[in-house]
MISETOR-236876 format. One line per 10 residues: their letters; for each residue x, y, z of N, C-alpha, C. Coordinates in nm, 4 decimals. Layout:
BEGIN
a> X,Y,Z,X,Y,Z,X,Y,Z  ...
END
This chain:
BEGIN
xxxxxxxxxx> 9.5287,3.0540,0.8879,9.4123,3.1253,0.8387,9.4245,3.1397,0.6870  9.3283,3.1243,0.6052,9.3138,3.1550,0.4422,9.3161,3.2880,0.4613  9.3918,3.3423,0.3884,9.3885,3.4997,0.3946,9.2795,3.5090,0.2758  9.2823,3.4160,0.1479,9.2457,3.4373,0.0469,9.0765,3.4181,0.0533  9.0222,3.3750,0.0926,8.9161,3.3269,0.1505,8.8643,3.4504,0.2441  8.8989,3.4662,0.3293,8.9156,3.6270,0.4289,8.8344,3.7340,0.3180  8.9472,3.7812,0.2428,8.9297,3.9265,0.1551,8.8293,3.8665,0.0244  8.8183,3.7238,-0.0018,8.7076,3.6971,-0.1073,8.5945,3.7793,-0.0337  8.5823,3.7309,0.0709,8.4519,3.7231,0.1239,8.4276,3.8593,0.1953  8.5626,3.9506,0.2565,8.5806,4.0959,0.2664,8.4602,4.1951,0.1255
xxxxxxxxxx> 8.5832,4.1128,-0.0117,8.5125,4.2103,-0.1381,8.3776,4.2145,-0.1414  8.3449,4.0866,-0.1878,8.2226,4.0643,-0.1927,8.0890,4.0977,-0.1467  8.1279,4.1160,0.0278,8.0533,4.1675,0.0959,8.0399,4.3392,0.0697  8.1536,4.4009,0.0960,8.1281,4.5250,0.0513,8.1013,4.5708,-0.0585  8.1424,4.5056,-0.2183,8.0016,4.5571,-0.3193,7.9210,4.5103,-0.2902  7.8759,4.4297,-0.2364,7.7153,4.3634,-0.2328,7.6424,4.4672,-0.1575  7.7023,4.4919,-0.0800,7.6285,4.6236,0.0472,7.6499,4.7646,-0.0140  7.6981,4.8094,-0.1006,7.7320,4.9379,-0.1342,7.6129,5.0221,-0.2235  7.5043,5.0749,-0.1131,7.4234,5.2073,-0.1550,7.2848,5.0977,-0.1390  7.3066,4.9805,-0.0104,7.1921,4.9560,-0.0565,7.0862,4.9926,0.0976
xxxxxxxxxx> 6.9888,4.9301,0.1244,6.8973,4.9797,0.1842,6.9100,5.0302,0.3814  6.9895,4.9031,0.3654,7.0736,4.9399,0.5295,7.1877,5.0777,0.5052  7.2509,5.0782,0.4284,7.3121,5.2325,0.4098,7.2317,5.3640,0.4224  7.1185,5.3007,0.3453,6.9731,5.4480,0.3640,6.9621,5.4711,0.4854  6.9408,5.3329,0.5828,6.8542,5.3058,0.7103,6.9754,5.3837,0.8139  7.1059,5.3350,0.7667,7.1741,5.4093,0.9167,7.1833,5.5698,0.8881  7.2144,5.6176,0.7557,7.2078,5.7627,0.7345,7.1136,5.8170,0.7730  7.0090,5.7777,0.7512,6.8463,5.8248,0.8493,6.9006,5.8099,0.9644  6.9130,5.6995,1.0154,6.9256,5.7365,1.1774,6.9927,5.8385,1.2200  7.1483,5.7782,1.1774,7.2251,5.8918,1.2193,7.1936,6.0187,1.2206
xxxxxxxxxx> 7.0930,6.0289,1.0772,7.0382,6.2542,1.0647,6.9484,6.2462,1.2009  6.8946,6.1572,1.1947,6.7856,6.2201,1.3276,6.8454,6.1700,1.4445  6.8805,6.1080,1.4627,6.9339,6.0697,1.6548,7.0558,6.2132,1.6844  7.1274,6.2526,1.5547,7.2672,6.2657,1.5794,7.3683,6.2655,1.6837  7.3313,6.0970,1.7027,7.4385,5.9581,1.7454,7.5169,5.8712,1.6771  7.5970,5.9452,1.5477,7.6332,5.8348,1.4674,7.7133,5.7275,1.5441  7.7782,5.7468,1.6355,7.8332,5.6412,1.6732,7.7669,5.5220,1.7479  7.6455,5.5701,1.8133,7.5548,5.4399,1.8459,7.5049,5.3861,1.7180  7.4621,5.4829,1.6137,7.3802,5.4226,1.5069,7.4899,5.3236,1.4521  7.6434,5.3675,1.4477,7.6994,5.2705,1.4127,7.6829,5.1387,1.4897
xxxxxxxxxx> 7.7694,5.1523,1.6091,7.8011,5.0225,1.6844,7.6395,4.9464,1.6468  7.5175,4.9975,1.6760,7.3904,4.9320,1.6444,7.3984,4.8595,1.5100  7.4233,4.9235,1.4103,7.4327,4.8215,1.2656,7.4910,4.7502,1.2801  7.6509,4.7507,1.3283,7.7426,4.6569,1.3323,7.7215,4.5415,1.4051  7.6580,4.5590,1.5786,7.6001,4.4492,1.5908,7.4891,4.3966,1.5243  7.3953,4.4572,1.4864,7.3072,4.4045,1.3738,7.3716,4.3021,1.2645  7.4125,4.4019,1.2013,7.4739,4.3432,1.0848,7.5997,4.1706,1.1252  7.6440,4.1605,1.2565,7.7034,4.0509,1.3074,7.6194,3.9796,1.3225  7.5350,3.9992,1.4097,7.4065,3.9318,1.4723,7.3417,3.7859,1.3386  7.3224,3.8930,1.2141,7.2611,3.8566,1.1083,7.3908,3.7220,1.0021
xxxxxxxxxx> 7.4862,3.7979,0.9808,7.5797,3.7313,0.9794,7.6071,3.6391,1.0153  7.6217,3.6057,1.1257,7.6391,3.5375,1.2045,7.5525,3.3914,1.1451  7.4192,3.4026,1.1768,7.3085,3.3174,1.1196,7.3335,3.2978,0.9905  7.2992,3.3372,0.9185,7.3693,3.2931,0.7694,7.4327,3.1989,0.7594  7.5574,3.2132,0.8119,7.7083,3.1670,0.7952,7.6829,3.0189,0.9064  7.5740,3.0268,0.9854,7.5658,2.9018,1.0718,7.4275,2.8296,0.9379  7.3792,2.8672,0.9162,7.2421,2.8139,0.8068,7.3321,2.7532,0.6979  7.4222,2.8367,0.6261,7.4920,2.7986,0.5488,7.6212,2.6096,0.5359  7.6804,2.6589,0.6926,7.7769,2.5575,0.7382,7.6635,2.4504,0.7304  7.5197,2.4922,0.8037,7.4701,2.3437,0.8349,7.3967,2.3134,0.7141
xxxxxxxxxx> 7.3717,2.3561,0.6086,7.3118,2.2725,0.5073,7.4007,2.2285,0.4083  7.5139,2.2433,0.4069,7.6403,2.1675,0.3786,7.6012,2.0440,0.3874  7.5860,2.0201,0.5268,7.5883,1.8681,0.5514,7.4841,1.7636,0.5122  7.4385,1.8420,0.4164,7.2775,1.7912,0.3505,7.2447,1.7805,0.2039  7.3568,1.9049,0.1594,7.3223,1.9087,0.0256,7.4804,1.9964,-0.0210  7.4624,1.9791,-0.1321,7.6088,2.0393,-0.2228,7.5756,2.1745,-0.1855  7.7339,2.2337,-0.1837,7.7309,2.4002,-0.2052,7.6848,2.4011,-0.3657  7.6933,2.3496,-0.4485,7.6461,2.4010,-0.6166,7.4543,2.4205,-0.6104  7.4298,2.3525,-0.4926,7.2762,2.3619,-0.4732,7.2724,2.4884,-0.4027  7.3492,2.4999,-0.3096,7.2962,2.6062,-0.2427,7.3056,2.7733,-0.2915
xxxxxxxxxx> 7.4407,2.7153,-0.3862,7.4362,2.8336,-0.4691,7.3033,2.8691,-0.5707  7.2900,2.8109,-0.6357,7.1725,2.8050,-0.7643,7.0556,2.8343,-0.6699  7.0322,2.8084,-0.5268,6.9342,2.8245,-0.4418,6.8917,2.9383,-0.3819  7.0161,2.9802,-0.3665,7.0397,3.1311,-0.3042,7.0306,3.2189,-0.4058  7.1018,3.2241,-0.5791,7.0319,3.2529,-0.6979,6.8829,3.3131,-0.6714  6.8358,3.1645,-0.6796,6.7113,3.1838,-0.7495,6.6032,3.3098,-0.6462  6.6297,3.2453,-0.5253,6.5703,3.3624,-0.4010,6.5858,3.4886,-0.4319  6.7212,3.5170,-0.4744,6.7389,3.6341,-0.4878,6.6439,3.6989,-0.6192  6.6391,3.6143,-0.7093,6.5850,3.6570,-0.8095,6.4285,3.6842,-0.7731  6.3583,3.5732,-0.7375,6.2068,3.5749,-0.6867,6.1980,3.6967,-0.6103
xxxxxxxxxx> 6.2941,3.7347,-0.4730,6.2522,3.8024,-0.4026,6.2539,3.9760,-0.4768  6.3296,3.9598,-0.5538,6.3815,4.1066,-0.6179,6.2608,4.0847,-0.7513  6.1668,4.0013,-0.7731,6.0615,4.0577,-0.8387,5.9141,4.0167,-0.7795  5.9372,3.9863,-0.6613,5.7975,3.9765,-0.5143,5.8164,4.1819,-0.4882  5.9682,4.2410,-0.4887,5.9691,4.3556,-0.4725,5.9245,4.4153,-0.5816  5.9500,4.4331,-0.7042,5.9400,4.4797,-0.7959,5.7483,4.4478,-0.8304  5.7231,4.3893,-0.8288,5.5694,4.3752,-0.7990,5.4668,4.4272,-0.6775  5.5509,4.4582,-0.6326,5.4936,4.5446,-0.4854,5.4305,4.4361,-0.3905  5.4602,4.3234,-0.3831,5.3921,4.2056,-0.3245,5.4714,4.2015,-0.1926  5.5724,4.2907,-0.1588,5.6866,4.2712,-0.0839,5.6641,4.3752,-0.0274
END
């Protein structure tokens, strides 16, 4: 196993996720169900579920095109989509 590869992708993930909209979404739940532990296990499979896909979308367009594309690709989405939000078009 790459350990190094592992905890890249450990870090990464957790600043990327830290204070953002799914953090809002389970703290809401959790105040109103007060079930945090379903609200958890629920994100977590969520959050696998979703994962999951990605990481299969990702493997398979490998086989089609460079990761340097898919990076600059995934970029740019991010950018469009974060001003489709910022425009209220979203």
């Amino acid at each position: 196993m790459d350990w190094k590869v592992f905890f890249s992708t450990f870090g990464i993930v957790f600043l990327a996720e830290l204070g953002d909209k799914t953090q809002l979404a389970g703290l809401n739940m959790a105040a109103e169900s007060r079930m945090p532990f379903l609200v958890f296990f629920g994100s977590l499979a969520a959050y696998a579920l979703v994962t999951l896909i990605t990481v299969l979308i990702g493997d398979t367009l490998t086989k089609f095109i460079g990761p340097e594309i898919i990076k600059y690709g995934s970029a740019s989405l991010f950018i469009i989509i974060g001003i489709l939000i910022f425009s209220g078009k979203i």
